[in-house]
DRENSE-756133 format. One record per residue (C-alpha): x negated, y, z negated; residue number from 1; residue in one letter. Coordinates in Angstrom, 1 decimal. Layout:
! residues N
+--------+--------+--------+-----+------+
:      X :      Y :      Z :  nr : rest :
+--------+--------+--------+-----+------+
:      X :      Y :      Z : NUM :    A :
...
+--------+--------+--------+-----+------+
***
This chain:
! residues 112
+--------+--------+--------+-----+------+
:      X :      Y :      Z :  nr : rest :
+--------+--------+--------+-----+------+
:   12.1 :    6.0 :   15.9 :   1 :    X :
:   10.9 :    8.2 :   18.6 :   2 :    X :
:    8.0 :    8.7 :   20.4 :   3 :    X :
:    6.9 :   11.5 :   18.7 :   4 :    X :
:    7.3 :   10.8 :   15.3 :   5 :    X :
:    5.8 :    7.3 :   15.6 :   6 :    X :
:    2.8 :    9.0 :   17.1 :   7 :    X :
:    2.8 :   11.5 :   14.1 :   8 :    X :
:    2.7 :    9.2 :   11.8 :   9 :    X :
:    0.0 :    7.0 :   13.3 :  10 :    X :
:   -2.1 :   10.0 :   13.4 :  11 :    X :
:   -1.6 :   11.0 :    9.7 :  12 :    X :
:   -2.2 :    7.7 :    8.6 :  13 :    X :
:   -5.2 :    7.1 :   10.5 :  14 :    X :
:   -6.4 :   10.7 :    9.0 :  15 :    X :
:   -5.3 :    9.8 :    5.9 :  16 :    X :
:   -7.7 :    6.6 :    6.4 :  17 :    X :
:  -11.0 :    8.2 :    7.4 :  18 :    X :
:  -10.5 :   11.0 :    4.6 :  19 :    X :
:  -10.1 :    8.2 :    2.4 :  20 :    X :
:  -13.4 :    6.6 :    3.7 :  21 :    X :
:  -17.4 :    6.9 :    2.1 :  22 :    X :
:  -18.1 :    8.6 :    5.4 :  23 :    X :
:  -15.7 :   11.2 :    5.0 :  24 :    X :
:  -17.0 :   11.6 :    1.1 :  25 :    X :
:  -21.2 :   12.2 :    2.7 :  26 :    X :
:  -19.8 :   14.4 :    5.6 :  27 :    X :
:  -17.8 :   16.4 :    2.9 :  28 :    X :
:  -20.7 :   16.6 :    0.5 :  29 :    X :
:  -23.3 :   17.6 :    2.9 :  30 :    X :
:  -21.0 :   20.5 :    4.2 :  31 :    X :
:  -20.7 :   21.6 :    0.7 :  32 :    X :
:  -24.5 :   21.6 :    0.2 :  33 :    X :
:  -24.7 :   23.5 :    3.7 :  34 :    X :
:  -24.4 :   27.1 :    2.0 :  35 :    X :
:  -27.8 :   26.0 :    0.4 :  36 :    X :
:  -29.6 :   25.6 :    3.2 :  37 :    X :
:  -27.8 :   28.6 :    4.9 :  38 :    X :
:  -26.8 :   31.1 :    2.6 :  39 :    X :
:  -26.4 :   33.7 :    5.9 :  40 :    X :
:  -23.3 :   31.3 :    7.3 :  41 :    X :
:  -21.6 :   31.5 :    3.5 :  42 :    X :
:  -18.6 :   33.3 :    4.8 :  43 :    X :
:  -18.1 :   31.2 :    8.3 :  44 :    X :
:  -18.3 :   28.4 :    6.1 :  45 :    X :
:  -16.1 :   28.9 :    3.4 :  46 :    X :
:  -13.1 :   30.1 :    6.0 :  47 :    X :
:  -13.8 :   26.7 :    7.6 :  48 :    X :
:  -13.7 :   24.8 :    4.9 :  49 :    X :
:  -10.2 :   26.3 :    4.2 :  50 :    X :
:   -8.9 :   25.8 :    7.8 :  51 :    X :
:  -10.1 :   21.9 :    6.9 :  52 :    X :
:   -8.1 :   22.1 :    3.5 :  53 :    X :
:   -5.1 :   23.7 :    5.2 :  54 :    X :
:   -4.9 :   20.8 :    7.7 :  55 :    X :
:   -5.6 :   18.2 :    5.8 :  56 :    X :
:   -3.2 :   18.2 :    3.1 :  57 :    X :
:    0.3 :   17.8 :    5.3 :  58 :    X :
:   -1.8 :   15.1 :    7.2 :  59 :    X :
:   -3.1 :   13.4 :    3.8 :  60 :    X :
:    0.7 :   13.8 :    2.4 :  61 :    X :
:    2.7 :   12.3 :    5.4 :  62 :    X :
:    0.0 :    9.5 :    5.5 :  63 :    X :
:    0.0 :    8.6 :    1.8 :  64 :    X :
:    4.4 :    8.6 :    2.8 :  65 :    X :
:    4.2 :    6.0 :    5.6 :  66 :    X :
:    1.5 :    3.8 :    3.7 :  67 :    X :
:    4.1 :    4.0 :    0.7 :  68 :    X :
:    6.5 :    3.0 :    2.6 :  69 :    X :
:    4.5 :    0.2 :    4.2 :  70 :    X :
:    4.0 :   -0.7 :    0.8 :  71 :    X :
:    7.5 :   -0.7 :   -0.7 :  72 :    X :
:    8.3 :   -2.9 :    2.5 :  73 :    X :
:    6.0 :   -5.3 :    1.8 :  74 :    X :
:    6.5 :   -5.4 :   -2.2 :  75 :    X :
:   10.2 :   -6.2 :   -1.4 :  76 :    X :
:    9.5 :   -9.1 :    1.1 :  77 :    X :
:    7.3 :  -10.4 :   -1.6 :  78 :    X :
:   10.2 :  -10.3 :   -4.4 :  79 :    X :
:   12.7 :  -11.9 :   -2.0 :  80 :    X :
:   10.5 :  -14.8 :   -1.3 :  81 :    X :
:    9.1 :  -14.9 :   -5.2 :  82 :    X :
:   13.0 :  -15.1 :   -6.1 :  83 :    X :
:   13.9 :  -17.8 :   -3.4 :  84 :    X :
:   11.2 :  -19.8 :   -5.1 :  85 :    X :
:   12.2 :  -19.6 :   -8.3 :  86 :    X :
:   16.0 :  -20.5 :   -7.0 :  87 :    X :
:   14.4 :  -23.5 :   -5.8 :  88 :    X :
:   12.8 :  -24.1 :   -9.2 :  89 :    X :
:   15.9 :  -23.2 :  -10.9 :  90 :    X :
:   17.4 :  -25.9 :   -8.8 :  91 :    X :
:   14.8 :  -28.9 :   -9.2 :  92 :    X :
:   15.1 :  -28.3 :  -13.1 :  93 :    X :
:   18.5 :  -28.2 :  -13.0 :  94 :    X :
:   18.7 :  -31.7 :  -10.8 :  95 :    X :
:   15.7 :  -33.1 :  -13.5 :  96 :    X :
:   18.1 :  -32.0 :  -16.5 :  97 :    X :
:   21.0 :  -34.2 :  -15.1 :  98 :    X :
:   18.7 :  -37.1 :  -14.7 :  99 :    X :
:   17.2 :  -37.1 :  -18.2 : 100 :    X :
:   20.4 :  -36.4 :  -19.7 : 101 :    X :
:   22.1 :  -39.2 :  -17.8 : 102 :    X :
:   19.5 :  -42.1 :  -18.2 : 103 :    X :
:   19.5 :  -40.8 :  -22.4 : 104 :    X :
:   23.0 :  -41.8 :  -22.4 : 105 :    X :
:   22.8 :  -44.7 :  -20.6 : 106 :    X :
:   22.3 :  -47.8 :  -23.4 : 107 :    X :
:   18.3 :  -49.2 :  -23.1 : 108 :    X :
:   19.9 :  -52.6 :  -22.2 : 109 :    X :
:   21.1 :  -51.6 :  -18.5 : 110 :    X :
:   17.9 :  -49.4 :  -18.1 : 111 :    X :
:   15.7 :  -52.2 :  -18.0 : 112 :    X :
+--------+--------+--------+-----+------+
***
């Protein structure tokens, strides 16, 4: 991976995190209440709030991608270990089987 693209996707994932944080939820609601305390600034506000929008959602979208994938990675490294467990089960009950089978065919005499 190069340079460039690990950088870019460091960036839109840590983006991804602080829009995705209370903080950025308060900062976002007290811009949105800012046309109520300046009704004059309406218009600069509104085209910055749409430059925010514009740049956020190909930031918020590659980020949700590389934390999906992070996710998928880890998902399948947790299956292959939960199924190399249960081999090893599979293989303990299978060993318990042949005992029990072999000491109920054995007569009671030689077992004790």
């Amino acid at each position: 991976m190069s340079n460039l693209t690990s950088f870019n996707e460091r960036l839109a994932v840590l983006v991804t995190r602080g829009f995705g944080s209370m903080w950025a939820a308060y900062a976002l609601t007290m811009y949105g209440l800012l046309p109520l305390l300046l009704p004059a600034a309406q218009d600069r506000l509104l085209y910055w709030s749409n430059v925010i929008q514009l740049v956020a959602l190909p930031l918020l979208m590659v980020g949700q991608t590389v934390l999906g994938r992070a996710s998928e990675r880890q998902a399948g490294e947790t299956h292959d270990a939960v199924m190399e467990e249960l081999s090893l089960l599979r293989q303990a009950h299978d060993e318990l089987r042949q005992i029990v089978t072999a000491a109920s065919k054995t007569p009671a005499e030689e077992v004790l």
